[in-house]
Each structure stands twice: as C-alpha cells, then as structure tokens.
C-alpha positions as CSV (number, residue, x, y, z in Angstrom):
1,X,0.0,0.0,0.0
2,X,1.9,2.9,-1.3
3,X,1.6,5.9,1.2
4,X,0.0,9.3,0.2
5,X,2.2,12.4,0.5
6,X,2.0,15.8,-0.1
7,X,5.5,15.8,-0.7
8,X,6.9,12.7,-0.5
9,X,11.0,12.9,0.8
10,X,11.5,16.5,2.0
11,X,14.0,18.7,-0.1
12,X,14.8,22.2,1.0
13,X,15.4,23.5,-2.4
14,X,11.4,22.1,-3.2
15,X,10.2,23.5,0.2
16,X,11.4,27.1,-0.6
17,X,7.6,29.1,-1.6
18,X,9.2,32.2,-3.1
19,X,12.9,32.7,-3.9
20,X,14.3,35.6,-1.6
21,X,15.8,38.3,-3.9
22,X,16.7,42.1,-3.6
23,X,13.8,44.7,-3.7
24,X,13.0,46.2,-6.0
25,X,12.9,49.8,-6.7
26,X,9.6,51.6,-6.5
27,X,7.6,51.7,-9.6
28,X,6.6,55.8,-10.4
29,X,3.0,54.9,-10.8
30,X,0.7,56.1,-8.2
31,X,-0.1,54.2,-5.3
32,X,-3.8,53.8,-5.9
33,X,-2.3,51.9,-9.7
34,X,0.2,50.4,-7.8
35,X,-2.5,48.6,-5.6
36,X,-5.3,47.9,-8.8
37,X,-1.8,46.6,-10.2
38,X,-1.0,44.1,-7.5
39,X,-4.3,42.6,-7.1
40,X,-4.7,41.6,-10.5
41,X,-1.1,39.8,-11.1
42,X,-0.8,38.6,-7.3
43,X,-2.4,35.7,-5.9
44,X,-1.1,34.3,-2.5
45,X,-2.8,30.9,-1.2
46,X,-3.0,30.7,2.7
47,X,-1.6,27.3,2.1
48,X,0.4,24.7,-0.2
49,X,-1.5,22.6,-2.4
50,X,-1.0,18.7,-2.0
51,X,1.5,17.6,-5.1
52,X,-0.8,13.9,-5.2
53,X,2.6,12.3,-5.1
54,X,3.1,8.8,-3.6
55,X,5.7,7.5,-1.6
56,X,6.5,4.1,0.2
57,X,7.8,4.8,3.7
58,X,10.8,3.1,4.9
59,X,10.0,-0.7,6.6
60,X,12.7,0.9,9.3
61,X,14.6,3.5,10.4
62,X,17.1,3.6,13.3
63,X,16.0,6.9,14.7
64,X,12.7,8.6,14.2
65,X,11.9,11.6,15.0
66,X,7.7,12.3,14.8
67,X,7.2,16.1,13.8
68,X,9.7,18.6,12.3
69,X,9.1,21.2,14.8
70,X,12.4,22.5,16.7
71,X,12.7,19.6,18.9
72,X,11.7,16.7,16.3
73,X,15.0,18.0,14.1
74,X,16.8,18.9,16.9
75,X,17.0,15.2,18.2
76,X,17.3,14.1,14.6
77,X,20.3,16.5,13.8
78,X,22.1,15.6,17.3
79,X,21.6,11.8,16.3
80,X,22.7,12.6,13.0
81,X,25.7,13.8,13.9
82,X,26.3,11.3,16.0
83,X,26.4,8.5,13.4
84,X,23.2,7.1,13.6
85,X,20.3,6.6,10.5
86,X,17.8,9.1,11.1
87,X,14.4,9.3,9.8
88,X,11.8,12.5,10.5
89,X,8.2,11.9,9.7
90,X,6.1,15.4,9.5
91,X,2.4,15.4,9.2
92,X,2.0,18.2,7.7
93,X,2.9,20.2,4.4
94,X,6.1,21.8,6.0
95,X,8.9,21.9,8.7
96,X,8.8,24.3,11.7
97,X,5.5,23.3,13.7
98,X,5.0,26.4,16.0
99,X,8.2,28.6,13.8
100,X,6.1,29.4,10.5
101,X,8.0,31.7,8.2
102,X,6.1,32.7,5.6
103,X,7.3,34.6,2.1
104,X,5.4,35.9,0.1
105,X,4.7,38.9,-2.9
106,X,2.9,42.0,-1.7
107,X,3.3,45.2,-3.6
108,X,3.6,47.1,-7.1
109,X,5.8,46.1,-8.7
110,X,5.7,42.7,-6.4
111,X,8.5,42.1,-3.8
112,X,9.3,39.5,-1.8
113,X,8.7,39.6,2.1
114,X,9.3,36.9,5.0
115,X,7.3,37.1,7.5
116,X,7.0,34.7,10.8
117,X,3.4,34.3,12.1
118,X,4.5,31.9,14.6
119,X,7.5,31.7,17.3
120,X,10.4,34.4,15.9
121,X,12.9,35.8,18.1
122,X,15.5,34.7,21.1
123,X,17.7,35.9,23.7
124,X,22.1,35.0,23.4
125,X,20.9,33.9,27.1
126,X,19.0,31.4,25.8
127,X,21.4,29.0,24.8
128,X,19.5,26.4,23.2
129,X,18.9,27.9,20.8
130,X,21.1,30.8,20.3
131,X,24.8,28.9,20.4
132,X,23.2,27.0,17.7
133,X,22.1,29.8,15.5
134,X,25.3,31.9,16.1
135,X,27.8,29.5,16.8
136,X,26.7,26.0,14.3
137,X,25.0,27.5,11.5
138,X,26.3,31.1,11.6
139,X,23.0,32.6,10.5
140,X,22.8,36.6,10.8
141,X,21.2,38.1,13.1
142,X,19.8,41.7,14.0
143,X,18.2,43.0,17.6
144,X,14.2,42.5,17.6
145,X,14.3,46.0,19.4
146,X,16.2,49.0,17.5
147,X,18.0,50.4,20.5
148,X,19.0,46.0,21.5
149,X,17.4,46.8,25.0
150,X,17.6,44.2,27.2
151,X,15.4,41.4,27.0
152,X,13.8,41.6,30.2
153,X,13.4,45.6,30.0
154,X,11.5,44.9,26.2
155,X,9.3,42.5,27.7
156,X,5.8,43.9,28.9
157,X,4.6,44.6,31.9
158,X,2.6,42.4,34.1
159,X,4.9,39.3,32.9
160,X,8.7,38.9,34.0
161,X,11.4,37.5,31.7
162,X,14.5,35.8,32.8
163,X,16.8,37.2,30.4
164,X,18.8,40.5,30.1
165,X,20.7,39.9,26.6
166,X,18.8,41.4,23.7
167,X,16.4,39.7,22.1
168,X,17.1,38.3,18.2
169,X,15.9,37.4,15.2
170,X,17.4,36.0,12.2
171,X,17.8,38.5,9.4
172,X,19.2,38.4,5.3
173,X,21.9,40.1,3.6
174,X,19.3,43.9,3.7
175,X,19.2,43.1,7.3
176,X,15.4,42.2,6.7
177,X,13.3,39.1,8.6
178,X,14.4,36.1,7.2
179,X,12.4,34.0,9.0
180,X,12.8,31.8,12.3
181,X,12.8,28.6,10.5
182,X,16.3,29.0,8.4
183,X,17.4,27.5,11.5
184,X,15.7,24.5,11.4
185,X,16.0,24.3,7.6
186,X,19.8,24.1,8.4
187,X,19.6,21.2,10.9
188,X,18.0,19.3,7.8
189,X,20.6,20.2,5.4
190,X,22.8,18.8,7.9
191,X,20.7,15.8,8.3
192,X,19.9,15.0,4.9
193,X,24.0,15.5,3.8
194,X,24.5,13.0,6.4
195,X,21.9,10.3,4.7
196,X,18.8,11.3,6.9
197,X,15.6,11.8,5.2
198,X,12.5,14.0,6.1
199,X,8.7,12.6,5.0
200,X,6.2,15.3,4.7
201,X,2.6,14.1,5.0
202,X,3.2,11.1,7.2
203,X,0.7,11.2,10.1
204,X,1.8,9.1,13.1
205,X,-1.9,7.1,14.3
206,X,0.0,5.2,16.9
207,X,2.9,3.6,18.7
208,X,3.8,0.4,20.3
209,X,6.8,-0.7,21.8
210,X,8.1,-4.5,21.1
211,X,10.7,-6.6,22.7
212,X,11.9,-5.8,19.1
213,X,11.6,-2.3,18.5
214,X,9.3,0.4,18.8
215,X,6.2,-0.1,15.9
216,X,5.2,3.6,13.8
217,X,1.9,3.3,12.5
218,X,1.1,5.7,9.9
219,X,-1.9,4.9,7.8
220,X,-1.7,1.3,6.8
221,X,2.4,1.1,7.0
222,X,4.5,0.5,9.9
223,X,8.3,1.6,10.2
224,X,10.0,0.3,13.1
225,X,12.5,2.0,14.8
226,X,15.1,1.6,17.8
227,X,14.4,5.0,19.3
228,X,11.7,7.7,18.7
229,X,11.1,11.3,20.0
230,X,7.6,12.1,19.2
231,X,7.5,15.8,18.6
232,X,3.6,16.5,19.6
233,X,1.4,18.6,20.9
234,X,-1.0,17.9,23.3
235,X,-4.0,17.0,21.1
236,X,-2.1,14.5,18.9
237,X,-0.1,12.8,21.6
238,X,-3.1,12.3,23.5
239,X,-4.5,10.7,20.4
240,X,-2.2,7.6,19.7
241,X,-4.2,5.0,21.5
242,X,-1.5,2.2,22.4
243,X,0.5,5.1,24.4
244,X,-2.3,6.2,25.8
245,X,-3.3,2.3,27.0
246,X,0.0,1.8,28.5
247,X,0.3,5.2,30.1
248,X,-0.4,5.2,34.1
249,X,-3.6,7.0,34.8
250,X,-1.4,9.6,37.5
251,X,0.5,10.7,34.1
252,X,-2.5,10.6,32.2
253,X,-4.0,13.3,34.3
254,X,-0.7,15.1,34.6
255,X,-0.6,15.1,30.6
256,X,-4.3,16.2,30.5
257,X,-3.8,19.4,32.7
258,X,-3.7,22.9,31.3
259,X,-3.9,25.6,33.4
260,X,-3.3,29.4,33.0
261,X,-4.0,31.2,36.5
262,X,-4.5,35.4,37.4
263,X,-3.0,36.1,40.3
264,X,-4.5,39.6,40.4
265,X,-1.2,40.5,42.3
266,X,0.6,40.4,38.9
267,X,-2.3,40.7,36.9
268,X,-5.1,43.2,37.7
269,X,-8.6,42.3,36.5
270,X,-9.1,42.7,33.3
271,X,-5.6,43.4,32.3
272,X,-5.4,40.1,30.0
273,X,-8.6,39.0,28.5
274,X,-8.2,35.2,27.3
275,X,-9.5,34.5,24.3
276,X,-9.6,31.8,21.6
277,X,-6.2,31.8,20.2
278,X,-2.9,33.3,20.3
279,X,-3.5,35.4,16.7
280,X,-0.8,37.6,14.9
281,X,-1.5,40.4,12.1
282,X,0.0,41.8,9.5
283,X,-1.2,44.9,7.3
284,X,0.5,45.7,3.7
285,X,0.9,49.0,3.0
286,X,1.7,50.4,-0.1
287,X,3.2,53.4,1.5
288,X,4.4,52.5,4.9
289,X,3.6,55.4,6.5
290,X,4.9,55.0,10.5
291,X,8.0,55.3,8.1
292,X,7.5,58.2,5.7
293,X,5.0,60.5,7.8
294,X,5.4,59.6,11.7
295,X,8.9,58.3,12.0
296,X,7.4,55.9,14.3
297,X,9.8,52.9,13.4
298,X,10.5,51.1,17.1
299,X,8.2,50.9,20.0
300,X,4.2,50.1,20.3
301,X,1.2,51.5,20.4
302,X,-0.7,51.2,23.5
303,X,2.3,50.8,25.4
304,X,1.6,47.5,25.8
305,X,0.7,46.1,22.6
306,X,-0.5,42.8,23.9
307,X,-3.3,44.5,25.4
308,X,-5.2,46.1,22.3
309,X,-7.0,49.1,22.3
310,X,-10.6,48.0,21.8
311,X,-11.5,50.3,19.0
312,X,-14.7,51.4,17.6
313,X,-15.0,49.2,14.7
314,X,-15.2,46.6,16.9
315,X,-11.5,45.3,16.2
316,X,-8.6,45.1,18.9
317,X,-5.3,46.8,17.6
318,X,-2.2,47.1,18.9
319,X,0.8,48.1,17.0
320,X,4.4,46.9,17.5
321,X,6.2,49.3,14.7
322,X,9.4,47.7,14.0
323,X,8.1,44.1,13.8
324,X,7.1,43.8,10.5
325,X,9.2,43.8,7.2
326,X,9.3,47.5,5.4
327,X,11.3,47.7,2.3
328,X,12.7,52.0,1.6
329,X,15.0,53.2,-1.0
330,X,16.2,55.6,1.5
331,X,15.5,56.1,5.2
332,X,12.1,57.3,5.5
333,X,11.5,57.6,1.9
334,X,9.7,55.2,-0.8
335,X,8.4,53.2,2.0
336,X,6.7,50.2,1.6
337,X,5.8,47.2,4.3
338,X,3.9,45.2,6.7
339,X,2.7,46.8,10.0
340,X,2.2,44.2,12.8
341,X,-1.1,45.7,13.9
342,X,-2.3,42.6,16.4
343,X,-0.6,39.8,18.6
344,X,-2.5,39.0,21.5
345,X,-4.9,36.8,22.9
346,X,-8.0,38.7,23.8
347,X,-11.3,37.7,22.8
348,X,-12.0,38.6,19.1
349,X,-13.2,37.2,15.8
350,X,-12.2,39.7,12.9
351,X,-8.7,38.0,12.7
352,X,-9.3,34.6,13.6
353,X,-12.2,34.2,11.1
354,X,-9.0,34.5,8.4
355,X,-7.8,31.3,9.4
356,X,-8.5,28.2,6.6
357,X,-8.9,25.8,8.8
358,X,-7.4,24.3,12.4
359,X,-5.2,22.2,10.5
360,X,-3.5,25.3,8.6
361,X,-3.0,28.3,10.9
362,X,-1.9,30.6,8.0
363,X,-4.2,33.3,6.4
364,X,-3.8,35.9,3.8
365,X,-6.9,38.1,2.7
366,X,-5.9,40.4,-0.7
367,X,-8.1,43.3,-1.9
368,X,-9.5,40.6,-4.9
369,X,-10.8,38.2,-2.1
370,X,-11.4,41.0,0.4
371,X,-15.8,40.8,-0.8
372,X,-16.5,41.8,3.0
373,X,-14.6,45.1,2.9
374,X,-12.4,44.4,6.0
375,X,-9.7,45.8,5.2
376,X,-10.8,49.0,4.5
377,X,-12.3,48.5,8.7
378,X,-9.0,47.2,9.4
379,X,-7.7,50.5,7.9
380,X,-10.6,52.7,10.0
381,X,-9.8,51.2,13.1
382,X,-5.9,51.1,12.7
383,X,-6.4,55.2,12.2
384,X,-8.3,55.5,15.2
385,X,-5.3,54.5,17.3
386,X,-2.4,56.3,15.5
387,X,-4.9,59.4,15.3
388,X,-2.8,61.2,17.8
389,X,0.2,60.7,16.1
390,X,-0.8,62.5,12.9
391,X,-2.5,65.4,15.0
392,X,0.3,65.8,16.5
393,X,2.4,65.8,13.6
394,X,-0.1,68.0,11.8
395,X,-0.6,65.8,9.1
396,X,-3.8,64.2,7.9
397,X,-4.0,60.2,8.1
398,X,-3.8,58.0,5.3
399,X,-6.7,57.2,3.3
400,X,-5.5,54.0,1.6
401,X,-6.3,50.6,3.2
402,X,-4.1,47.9,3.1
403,X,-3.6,45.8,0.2
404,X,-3.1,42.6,2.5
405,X,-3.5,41.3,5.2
406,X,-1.8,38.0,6.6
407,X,-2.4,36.0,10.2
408,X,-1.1,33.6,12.3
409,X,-4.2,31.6,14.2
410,X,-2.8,29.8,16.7
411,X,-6.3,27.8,18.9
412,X,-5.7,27.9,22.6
413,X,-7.2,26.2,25.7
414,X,-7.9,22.8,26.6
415,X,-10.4,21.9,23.7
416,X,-8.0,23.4,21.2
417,X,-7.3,20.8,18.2
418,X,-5.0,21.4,15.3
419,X,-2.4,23.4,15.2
420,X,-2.5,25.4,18.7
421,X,-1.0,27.6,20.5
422,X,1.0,26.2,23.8
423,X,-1.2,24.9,26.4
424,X,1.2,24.4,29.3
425,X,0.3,24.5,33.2
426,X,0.9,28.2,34.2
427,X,0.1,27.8,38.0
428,X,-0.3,30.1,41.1
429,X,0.2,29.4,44.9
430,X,0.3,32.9,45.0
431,X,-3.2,34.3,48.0
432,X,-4.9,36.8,45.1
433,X,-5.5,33.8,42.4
434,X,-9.1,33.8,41.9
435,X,-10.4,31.1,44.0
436,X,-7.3,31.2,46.6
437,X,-3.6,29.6,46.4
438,X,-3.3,27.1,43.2
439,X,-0.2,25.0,43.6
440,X,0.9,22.7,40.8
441,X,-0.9,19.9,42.7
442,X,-4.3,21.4,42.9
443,X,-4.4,22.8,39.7
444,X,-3.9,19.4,38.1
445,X,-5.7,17.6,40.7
446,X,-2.6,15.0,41.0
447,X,-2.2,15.0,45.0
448,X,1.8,15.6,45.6
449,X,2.7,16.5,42.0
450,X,5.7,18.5,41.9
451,X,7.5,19.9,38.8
452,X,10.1,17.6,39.3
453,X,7.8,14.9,38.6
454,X,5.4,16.2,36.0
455,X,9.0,17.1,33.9
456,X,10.0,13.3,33.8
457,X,6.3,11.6,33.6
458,X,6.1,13.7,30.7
459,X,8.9,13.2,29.1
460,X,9.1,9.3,29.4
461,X,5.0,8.8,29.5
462,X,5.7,4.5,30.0
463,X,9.0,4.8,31.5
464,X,10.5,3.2,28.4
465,X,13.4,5.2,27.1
466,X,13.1,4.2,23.6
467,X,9.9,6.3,23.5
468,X,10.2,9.9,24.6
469,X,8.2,13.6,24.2
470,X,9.6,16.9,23.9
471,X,7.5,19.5,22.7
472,X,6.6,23.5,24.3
473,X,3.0,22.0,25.8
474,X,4.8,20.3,28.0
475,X,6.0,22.5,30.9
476,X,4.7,23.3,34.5
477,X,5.2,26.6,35.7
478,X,4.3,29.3,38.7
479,X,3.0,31.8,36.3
480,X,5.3,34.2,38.3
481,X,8.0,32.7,35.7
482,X,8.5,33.1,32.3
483,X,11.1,31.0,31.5
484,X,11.6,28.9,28.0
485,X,9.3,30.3,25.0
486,X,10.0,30.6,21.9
487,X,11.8,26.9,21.2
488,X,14.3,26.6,24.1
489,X,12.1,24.8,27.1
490,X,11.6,22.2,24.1
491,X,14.9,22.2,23.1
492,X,16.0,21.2,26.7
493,X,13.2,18.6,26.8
494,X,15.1,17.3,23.4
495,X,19.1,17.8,25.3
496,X,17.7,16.2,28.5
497,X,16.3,12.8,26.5
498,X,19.3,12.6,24.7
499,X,21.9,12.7,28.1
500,X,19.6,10.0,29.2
501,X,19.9,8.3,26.2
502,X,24.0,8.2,26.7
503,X,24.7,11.3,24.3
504,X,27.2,13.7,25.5
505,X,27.4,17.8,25.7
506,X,27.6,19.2,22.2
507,X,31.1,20.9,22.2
508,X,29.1,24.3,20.7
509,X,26.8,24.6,23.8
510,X,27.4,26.4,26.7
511,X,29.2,24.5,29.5
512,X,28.0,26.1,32.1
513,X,24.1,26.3,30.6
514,X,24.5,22.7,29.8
515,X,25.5,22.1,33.3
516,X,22.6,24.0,35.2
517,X,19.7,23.2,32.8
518,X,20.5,19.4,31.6
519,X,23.4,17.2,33.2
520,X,22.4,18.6,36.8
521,X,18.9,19.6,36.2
522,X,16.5,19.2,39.0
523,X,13.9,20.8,41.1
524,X,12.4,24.0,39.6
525,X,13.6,25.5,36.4
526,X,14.7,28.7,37.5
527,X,15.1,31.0,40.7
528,X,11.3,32.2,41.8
529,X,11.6,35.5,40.9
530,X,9.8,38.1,43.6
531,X,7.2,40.3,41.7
C-alpha cells in the first residue's frame, strides 16, 4: 500500500515558496495603480496545495523523529551527527510546527517579504537555541528591538522575563526578517548530507513498543525503529491509543492538565482578556507610512501592545512598529511594508475568522478576495489609534487601506485541536489567584505532583526510554516565571532525553548552561523570581 504524500521525501530546495531576492525599486506609478496593479497579477494561497505524489515509507529506520518542529529535528540533527540513521516523519505540508516563516509577494511592482506568524525571536541567554544559531550555522542576526534593549526591560509589563541579553531574530543580507525557521532548515541540510531523510505528510496514528523495536503506525504502513522522539502537541499525543493504554492513569491526568491562573497580584482584572487563540497580524501598506510620515519605526502603540485598544469598529489593535518587514529606498523615503497591527490573545473574531482551517493556521486576505470590505475597517480602526500621532504631527492620516493582510491563528485552551498555540500548566500558589492559592498539585488535581515529577512523567510517559516527548505544551510553571518560549524549554526537553539516552554535551553549547539546565537539572527551572 503505497503511502500518500503531499511531498513525498522533504527537499529544501522544493520546500522554498518564493525565492528571496533584492527589492526592487519603486515603480513611479501612483499608489492607488500600484495597488489595482498588484491585485490583479498577485495571488497568494493561505496554504500549499498537496502535489498527489506517492511514496512508500521506509520498513525501518534507526532513529525517528515524529514532527519537524524545533525539537523533532533537533534530536534528529544531534543523532545525526552522532552517526546514527535518522528518519523524520512530518504530518504536515512543512517543517517548523510552532516557527512558520512565511514569504510571500505584496506590492507594485511585487517584492518579496518573509514574514514569521509563529515563534520568531530569542535571547544569546538562551542557549539552546542561540549557540546553535550563532555559533553552528552562523545565521545573521539583528536585535528584535532597534536600540537591543535588554530582553527583560522589552518584555511587557505584568509578565517577567529571565533574560537581560537582547532579544534576536534571524535577518538576510538587507538586514530584513528572514524568517525563524532558516534555523531548522539548516539542521535538515545537515541531516539529509549526512543520509537522513524527512517525510512530509506522514501522520503518526499510533505507537507500540516491542521486545523488538518500537512499531510507527502511519496509515496502513508500519516503520520500526530503535528509538523515537515524538514531537507533539497535546491533542495528537493524547491521540495515539496504544500510548495512551499503556500510560499510568497519574500521568495521564498530569498530561491532560492545562492551566493558566491570574494572580491579580501580577495581573489586575481585566488586564489580560483570554481568548480563543494566540492570533498575529500583518497589514501591507503600499506606503508605509509610521515610516514616511510619523517616523514611528521602534516601539508600540498602546504601550503594551499585547493589550489592544478595543477600538470602535469593533476590532482590537495594537501596533508593534518595528516588527514587521518595510522595504525603503532611502530612510524614510519610498516606503513600503507590513505593520504588525495585532498579537495577543483577547477575545475577538475579525482576525481569527481569516484562518482556513485548524489544520492550517496561515491566512492571507488580498483586496481581490477581500468581498466583506475588512480591510478598509482594518484600515478605520488602525487610524483611530495612530490618530494622535498624525495630529500631532499636523498631518492628515492616510486614506489608503491595506492591500493585504496575513495572520497567524494559533487555537488555545484545553479543547484546542490542530495546530494550537502552547497549552502548558501556568500555575499560582500565590493568595490573590481567583479562587485562593493554586499550587501545581491542585491545579492538576494530582495530590503531591511537583514539577520535578510532571518534567519526567512527561517526558518518558511509560517509563521506556526508547519512547520519549519533547514538545513547548509540556511544561509546569508558577505563572510568576517566564522561562523557556520561543523553542528553548523544548529544546532542553530534546538535550535532557538525549543525556539520558547516553549522548554527551555538544562541544558548541554552553558548558556552564548545559550544566545548570541538563546534566544537573533538577527541582524547579529557574530562581522564583519576587514580583
């Protein structure tokens, strides 16, 4: 039974959507032609198409990694270069899980721009993975924040960070986002030049482990395998029934537990409204105008952009002005870019409703498609915030909408399904959480757990290390923390299985990290840190 695949053994040079190139100069034509212009001769899909191609799996594999998210390649790449056979098996039409770095034309005439509706930044602190990004594959880099503040002064008020190097993101040769996942693209060029091979399409429906090996069912084929990280979320690791059998019912209920408490100590009421999803926004602009009118290229609008300003159209904004891509011939002239005008998860529906589906968190809406008019409401509300700013300024706002916009839909909570946003255990023993002190314990309802615990239940659900989980859902945390977005806590998760599994310190990675976070790693995560 020859195995469907929407692309049947990964190659980078295939999995690249638009090549990168230099922009191109601006076109004389007015904007209002440059726009009419676009929307005829662009058309941008929210997602790839499947190519119909079939593909046999391999009967075995030595290593498997399930999911090509930063810790499914990460575990592949260290085995890899290690000298064992590794295999990665990807459910879906691309790598990067939770990283999604999207290019894509916008403009007249059309340019290229990357932009990363998922995870997309990191601190130098965080060594997994910054040593690997700086030090292994050398990728450039620029600070998130113009002035490279520290990384705990950019981070918003009421959460804490536990990082003071500037925060990162990985940039091309115009100093321009390059997206978060070049990094794992290059663990797979060092995979597949060592023999490894990466299946796209291949959805895992279960696991058993035999005195023999560990059994992969995907579809009606089975790949056996000595070892296996399965790279999953939540949702689809609580799906794969044989695992779940074998499981003891204290982990079980460990595994099931999400948890996000409000200690109204460190959040007031009302400060973070939980919604449906983590969602993030993008506006094109034909004229980027916090460029050529406001010189308003760093910093956000409310102060803290995660909490929107509810505006009159009925549509949350908040601006972050330096986040998205913005091509100029010249500083602050013949501007054009993407505005970052949303990333939050309050309650809303105008930018979720852009998503396809919960299988494909990507959404693009152009002017052609656009029959509902939003983004010209987009457009109203967006001036209804930055109002102030051309008053001041003594300048009249733009009348021109967007000519695109693109989201990231990320589902959140415990019913979530698809692709989701983390759902860890955020927990609070702290006397103002609604409903009194919630330690770890109580919030899962597992008497006596302890992070200690819930760490290496999850990690090794049947206490058979041939069969291990790394993935972000999977940490336990006082809320009072915020320790290990953004790829690293799964990264550990990845670096602690393999020291089990007998595989030393990379010589690349910090000693002294290494030391504190993996070979001696025990208790809580970090120093509680006094709010």
């Amino acid at each position: 039974q020859a195995f469907r695949s929407e692309t049947p053994v990964f190659s980078l040079a295939e999995h690249r959507v638009v090549a990168r190139r230099k922009p191109m100069p601006p076109s004389p034509m007015s904007f209002r032609n440059r726009r009419k212009l676009a929307a005829k001769a662009l058309v941008v899909t929210a997602a790839l198409t499947a190519g119909g191609s079939c593909t046999t799996l391999p009967t075995e594999c030595d290593v498997v990694s399930i999911g090509a998210g930063w810790a499914g390649v990460y575990f592949a790449y260290r085995m890899a270069t290690s000298g064992r056979n590794v295999c990665v098996f990807e459910a879906t039409h691309r790598v990067g899980g939770r990283t999604y770095s999207h290019t894509l034309q916008a403009g007249s005439p059309p340019e290229n721009f990357t932009l990363d509706v998922g995870a997309y930044r990191f601190s130098p602190d965080m060594h997994l993975p910054a040593d690997l990004i700086l030090d292994v594959l050398k990728l450039p880099t620029a600070c998130y924040e113009p002035d490279c503040a520290p990384a705990n002064k950019d981070f918003p008020k009421p959460f804490i960070f536990n990082y003071t190097a500037p925060l990162l993101r990985i940039v091309d040769e115009h100093k321009q986002p390059a997206g978060y996942v070049r990094a794992i693209e290059g663990m797979v060029r060092e995979i597949e030049s060592r023999g490894g091979k990466l299946y796209l399409g291949a959805q895992l429906t279960d696991i058993e482990a035999a005195p023999t090996g560990v059994r992969l069912h995907f579809a009606e084929q089975v790949v056996m395998t000595n070892q296996t990280l399965l790279n999953l979320p939540r949702p689809a690791l609580l799906a794969l029934p044989s695992l779940r059998a074998r499981t003891p019912a204290r982990t079980q209920k460990a595994q099931e537990c999400v948890k996000f408490d409000l200690p109204t100590r460190v959040f007031p009421p009302g400060s973070l409204d939980l919604g449906h999803s983590l969602t993030k926004a993008y506006a094109f602009y034909e004229e980027a105008w916090w460029h050529t009118k406001l010189n308003m290229t760093e910093g956000q609008l409310p102060e803290n952009a995660f909490e929107p300003i509810r505006t009159s159209q009925g549509i949350p904004i908040g601006i972050h002005f330096n986040d998205g891509p913005v091509h100029c011939d010249a500083p602050q002239k013949n501007c054009r870019g993407f505005l970052e005008v949303y990333y939050s998860t309050v309650v809303e529906d105008f930018f979720e409703d852009l998503r396809p589906s919960d299988k494909e968190p990507l959404g693009v809406l152009t002017e052609a498609a656009d029959a509902e008019g939003k983004l010209k409401k987009l457009h109203a509300a967006v001036m209804e915030v930055t109002g102030e700013a051309f008053k001041q300024k003594g300048l009249a706002p733009p009348s021109e909408p967007p000519s695109m916009l693109v989201v990231g839909v990320w589902a959140r909570g415990p019913t979530a399904t698809g692709y989701t946003a983390p759902t860890k255990v955020y927990y609070s023993a702290d006397p103002s959480t609604p409903g009194g002190p919630d330690p770890l314990d109580k919030a899962c309802g597992v008497a006596g757990l302890t992070e200690g615990e819930y760490r290496e239940s999850v990690m090794m659900p049947v206490s058979d290390k041939r069969i291990l989980v790394a993935n972000n859902d999977w940490v336990a945390l006082s809320t009072e923390r915020m320790f290990g977005d953004w790829a690293e806590e799964s990264l550990l998760q990845a670096e602690r299985g393999l020291r089990r599994l007998g595989l030393p310190r990379p010589a690349w990675l910090n000693a002294t990290y290494y030391e504190a976070q993996v070979a001696s790693y025990a208790g809580a995560m970090v120093t509680e840190v006094v709010v």
